[in-house]
C-alpha positions in Angstrom: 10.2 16.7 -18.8 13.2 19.0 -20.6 16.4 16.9 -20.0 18.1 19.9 -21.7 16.4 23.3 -19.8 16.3 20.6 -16.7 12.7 22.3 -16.1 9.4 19.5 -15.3 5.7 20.6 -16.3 3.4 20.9 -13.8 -0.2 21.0 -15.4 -2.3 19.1 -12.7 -2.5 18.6 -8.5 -3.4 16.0 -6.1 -7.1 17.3 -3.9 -7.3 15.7 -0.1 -10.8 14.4 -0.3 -12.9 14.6 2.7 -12.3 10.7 2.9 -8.3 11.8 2.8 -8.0 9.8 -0.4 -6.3 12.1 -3.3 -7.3 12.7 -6.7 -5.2 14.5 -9.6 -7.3 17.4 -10.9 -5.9 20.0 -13.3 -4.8 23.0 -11.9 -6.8 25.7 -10.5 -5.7 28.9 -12.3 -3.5 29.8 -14.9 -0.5 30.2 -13.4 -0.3 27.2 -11.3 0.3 25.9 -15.0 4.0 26.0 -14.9 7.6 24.5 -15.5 10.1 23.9 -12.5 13.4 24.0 -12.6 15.6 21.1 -11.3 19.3 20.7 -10.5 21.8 18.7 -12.5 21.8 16.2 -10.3 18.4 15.3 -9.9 18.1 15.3 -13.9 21.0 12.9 -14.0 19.6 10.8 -11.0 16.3 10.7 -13.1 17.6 9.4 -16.3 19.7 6.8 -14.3 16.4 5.6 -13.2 14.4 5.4 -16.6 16.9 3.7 -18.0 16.5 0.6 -15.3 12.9 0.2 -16.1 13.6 0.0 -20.1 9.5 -1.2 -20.7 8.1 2.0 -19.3 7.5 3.8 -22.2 7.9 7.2 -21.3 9.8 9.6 -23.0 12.3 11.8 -20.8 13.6 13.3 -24.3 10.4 15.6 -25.1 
């Protein structure tokens, strides 16, 4: 995730199986390799909620 261009990566998907469970697969072409933009808001909203689970190690910073 880009805090500062508030974009999010999307490199992979979720596949229905035919037994309705979902498994994440990487994306099927090139361009479903892509960033998304989010709003303000939701970046602040996402950051207030990283910082209550402190022992997750993910970096929001990248």
């Amino acid at each position: 995730m880009d805090i500062q261009g508030r974009t999010i990566p999307v490199r992979r998907q979720y596949v229905r199986n035919p037994d309705c469970s979902l498994e994440l697969t990487h994306s099927k072409t090139e361009n479903s390799v892509r960033q998304v933009s989010i709003p303000q808001a939701a970046v602040e909203l996402l950051i207030q909620e990283h910082e209550k689970h402190p022992d997750r190690m993910v970096n929001l910073y990248k």
